[in-house]
C-alpha positions in Angstrom: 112.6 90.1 147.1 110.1 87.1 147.6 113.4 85.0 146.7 115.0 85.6 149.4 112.1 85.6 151.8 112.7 82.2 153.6 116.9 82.2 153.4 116.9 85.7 155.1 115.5 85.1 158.4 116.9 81.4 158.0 120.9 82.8 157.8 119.9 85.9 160.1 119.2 83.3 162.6 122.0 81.1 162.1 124.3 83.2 162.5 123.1 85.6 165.0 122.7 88.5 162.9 119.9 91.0 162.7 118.9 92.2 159.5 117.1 95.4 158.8 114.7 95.6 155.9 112.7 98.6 154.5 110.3 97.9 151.9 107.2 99.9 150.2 103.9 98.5 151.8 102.8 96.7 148.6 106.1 94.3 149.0 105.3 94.2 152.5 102.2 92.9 151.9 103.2 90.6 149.5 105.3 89.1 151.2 103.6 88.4 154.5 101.0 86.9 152.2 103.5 84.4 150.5 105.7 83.7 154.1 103.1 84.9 157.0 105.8 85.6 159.8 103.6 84.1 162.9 104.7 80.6 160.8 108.5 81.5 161.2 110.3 80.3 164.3 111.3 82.9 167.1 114.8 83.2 166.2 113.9 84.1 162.9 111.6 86.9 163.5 113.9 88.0 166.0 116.8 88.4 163.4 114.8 90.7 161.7 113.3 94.6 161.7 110.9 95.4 159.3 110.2 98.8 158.4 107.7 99.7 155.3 107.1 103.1 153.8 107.7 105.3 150.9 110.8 104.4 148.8 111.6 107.1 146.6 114.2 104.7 144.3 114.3 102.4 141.4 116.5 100.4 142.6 117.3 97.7 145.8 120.2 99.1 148.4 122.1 97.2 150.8 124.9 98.0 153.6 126.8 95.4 154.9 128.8 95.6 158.0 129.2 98.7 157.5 132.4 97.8 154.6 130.3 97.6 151.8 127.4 99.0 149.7 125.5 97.3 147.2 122.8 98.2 144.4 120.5 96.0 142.9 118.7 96.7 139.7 115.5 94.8 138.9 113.1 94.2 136.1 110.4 92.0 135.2 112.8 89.4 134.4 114.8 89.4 138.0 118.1 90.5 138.5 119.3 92.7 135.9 122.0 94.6 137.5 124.3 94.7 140.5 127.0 96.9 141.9 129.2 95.9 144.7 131.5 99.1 146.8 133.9 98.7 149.4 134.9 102.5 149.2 134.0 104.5 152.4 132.7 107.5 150.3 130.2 104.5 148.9 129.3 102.9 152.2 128.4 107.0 153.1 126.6 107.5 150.3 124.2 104.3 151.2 123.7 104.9 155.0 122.5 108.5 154.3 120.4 107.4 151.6 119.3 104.1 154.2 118.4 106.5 157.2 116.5 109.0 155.2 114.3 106.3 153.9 113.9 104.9 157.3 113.3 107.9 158.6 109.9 107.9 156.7 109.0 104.4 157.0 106.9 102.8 160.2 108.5 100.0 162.2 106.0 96.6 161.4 105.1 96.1 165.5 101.1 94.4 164.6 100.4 91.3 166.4 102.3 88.3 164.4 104.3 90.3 162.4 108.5 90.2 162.8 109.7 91.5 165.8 111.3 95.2 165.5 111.8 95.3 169.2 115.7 94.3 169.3 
């Protein structure tokens, strides 16, 4: 995750996209640490909401558009796996699995922090 820490908002902003992010409270922390988000430019924290709670899953999971669905599979190491669906049963499966993780985590609002407002 830290890899992509700086491109993330960076492209977000670029290309006027916002990008959703739910993460456990460690990486949150972690990663605020390493890229504190009152150093990033406006556009860039307003490309992003941050959400951090309880993630029940071994794995990283991604929705694109709303076409495709992606799994990542980490180790120690990096990378170690990666799935790529276009299928709309597989785009289903990830939104439900998303939202109920979502549902559980609390939107980062502090003083600073990205902007979860848009």
């Amino acid at each position: 995750m830290s890899g992509y820490a700086d491109t993330v908002p960076e492209q977000a902003a670029e290309t006027d996209t916002t990008v959703e992010l739910v993460m456990t409270e460690d990486i949150y922390e972690q990663l605020t640490t390493l890229y504190p988000p009152d150093n990033r430019p406006a556009a860039q924290r307003e490309s992003l909401r941050v959400f951090h709670g309880p993630i029940p899953y071994e794995y990283g999971l991604w929705i694109g558009d709303d076409s495709h669905a992606g799994l990542v599979v980490y180790t120690d190491q990096g990378i170690n796996g990666l799935i790529i669906n276009e299928s709309d049963a597989a785009v289903e499966w990830a939104t439900e699995q998303y939202e109920q993780v979502r549902e559980r985590a609390t939107p980062v609002t502090e003083q600073g922090a990205y902007d979860t407002t848009r």
